[in-house]
C-alpha positions as CSV (number, residue, x, y, z in Angstrom):
1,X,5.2,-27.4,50.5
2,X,6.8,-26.2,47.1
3,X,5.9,-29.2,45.5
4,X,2.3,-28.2,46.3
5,X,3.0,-24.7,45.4
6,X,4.5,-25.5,41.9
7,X,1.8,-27.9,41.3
8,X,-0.8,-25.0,41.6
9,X,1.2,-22.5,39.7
10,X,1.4,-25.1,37.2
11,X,-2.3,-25.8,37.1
12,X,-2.9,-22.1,37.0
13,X,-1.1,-21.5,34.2
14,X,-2.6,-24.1,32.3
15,X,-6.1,-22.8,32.8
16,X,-4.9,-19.5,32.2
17,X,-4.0,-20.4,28.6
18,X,-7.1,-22.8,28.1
19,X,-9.6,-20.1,28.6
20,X,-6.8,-17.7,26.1
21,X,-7.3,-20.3,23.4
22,X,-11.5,-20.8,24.4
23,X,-11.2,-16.9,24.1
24,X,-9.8,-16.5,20.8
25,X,-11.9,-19.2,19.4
26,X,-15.1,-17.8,20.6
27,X,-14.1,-14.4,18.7
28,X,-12.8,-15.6,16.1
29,X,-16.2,-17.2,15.6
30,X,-17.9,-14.2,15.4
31,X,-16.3,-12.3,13.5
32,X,-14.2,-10.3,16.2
33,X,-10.6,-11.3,14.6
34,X,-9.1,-11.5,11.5
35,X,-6.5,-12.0,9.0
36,X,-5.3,-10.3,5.9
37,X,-5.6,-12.4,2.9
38,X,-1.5,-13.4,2.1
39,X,-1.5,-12.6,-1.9
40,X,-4.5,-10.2,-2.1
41,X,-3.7,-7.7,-5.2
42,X,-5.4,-4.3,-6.0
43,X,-4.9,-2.3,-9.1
44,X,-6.8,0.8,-9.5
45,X,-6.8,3.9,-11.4
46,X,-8.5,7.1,-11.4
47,X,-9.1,10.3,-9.3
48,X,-8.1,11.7,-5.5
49,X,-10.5,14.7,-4.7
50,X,-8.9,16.3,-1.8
51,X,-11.8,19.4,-1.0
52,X,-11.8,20.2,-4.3
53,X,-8.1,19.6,-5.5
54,X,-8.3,16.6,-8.0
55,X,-5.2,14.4,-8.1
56,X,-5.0,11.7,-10.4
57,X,-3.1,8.4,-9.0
58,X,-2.5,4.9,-10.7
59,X,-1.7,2.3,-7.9
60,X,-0.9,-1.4,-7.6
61,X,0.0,-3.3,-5.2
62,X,0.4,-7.0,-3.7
63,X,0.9,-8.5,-1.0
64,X,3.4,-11.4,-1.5
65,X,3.6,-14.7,0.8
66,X,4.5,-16.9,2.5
67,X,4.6,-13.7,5.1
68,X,1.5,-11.9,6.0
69,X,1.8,-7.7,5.4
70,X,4.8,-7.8,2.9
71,X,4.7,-6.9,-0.6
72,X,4.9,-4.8,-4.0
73,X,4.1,-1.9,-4.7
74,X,4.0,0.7,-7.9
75,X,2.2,3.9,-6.7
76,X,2.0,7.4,-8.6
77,X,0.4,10.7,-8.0
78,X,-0.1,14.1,-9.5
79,X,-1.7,17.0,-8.5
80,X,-1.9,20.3,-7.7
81,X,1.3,21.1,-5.4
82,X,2.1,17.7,-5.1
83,X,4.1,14.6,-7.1
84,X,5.1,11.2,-5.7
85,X,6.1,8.1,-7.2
86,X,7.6,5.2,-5.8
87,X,10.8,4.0,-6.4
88,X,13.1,1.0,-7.8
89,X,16.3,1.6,-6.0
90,X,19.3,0.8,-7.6
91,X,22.3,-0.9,-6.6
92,X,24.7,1.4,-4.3
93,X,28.2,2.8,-5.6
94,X,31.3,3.5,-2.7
95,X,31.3,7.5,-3.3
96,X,28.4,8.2,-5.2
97,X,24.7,8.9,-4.5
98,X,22.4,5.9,-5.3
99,X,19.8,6.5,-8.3
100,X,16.3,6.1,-8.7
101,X,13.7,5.2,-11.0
102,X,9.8,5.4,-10.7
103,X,8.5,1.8,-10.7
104,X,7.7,-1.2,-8.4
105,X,9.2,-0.7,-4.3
106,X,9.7,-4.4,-3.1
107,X,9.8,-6.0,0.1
108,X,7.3,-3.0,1.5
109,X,4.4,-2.6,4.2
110,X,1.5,-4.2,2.2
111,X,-1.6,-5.6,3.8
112,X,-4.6,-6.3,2.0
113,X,-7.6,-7.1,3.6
114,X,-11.7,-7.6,1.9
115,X,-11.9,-4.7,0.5
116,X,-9.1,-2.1,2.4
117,X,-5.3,-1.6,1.4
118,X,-3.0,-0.1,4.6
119,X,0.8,0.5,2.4
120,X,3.6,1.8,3.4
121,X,6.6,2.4,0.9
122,X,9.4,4.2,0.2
123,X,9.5,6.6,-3.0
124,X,9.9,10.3,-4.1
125,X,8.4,13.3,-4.1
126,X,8.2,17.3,-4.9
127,X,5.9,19.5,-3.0
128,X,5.4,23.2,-3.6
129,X,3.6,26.0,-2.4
130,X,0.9,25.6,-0.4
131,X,2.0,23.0,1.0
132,X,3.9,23.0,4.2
133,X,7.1,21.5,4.2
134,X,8.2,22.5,0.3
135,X,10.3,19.3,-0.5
136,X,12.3,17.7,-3.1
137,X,13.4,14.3,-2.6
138,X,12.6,10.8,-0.8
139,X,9.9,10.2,1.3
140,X,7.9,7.0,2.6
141,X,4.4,7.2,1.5
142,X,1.4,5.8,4.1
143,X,-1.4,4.6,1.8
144,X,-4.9,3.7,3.4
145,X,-7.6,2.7,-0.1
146,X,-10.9,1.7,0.7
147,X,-13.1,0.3,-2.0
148,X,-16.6,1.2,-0.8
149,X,-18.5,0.6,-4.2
150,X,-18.0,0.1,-8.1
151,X,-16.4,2.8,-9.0
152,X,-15.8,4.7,-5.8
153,X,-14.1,4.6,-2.4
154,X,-11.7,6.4,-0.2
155,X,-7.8,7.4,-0.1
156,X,-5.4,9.1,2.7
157,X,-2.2,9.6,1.5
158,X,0.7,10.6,3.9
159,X,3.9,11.4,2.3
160,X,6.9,11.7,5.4
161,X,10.1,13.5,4.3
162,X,13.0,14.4,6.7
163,X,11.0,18.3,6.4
164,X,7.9,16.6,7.6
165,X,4.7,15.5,6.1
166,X,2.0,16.2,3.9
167,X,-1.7,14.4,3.8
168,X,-4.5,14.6,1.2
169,X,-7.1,12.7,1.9
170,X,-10.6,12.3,0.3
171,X,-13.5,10.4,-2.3
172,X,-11.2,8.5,-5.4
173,X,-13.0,7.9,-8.5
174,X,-11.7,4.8,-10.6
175,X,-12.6,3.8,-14.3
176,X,-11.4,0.1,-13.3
177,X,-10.3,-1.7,-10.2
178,X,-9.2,-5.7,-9.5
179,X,-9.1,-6.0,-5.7
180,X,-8.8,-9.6,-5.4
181,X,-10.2,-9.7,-1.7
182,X,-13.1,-7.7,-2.3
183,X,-16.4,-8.9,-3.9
């Protein structure tokens, strides 16, 4: 009797992950998965209008293999209230506080995919008035960058600090762009 009942679990379990894999197929076939392109790059340039408050930002950004959503990044912005860069951290001393330059953050969130860029990295940033928390010091910066045309697309940039985080959001403007994934 548990031969018989093992045997059935067993045959169960097989046809359970047959129709899985049928499944997957079958969307993948239409379109309803995908996968990020491992090496896509995007540099681009240009302007963040947030309703009306123009930041300028220069970002670049790739995603490096052989693991899917790792990568790069160099990302700056400056604006009205608001300053971020990301950062190059130095090597650690026993006793004293690390240092950090603006440049390239490696071994970050970076997943680049047709024509979208979703990045997370670690940087810093000064925020003033109105903005709510004022801070000075690092952050991790959420970066979602649509190309929707030419010379156009969308930004949403969420900067976290240990006060709490900021967003602008809005239309970008760029003068050039390579997005290797995107047409």
């Amino acid at each position: 009797m548990q031969g018989l009942f093992r045997l059935r679990f067993g045959l169960a379990t097989a046809v359970t992950a047959a129709l899985v894999a049928i499944a997957a197929l079958v969307l993948a076939s239409f379109g309803g998965a995908s996968s990020s392109s491992v090496g896509g790059t995007l540099s681009a340039a240009g302007t963040l209008n947030d309703h009306g408050a123009i930041y300028t930002y220069n970002l670049n950004a790739n995603e490096t293999g052989p693991e899917e959503g790792k990568g790069v990044v160099g990302f700056n912005l400056q604006g009205p209230g608001l300053t971020l860069c990301t950062v190059f951290g130095g090597q650690t001393v026993s006793g004293q506080s690390p240092t950090y330059t603006c440049g390239h953050a490696s071994f970050q969130a970076v997943n680049i995919d047709a024509c979208k860029a979703t990045i997370q990295a670690h940087g810093f940033s000064h925020s003033d008035f109105p903005f709510d928390p004022i801070y000075l010091g690092t952050m991790t910066v959420a970066v979602e960058f649509e190309r929707q045309g030419t010379s156009i697309g969308k930004m949403k940039v969420t900067v976290y600090t240990p006060k709490g985080k900021n967003t602008i959001s809005g239309d970008v403007t760029f003068g050039g762009i390579a997005m290797s994934t995107c047409p």
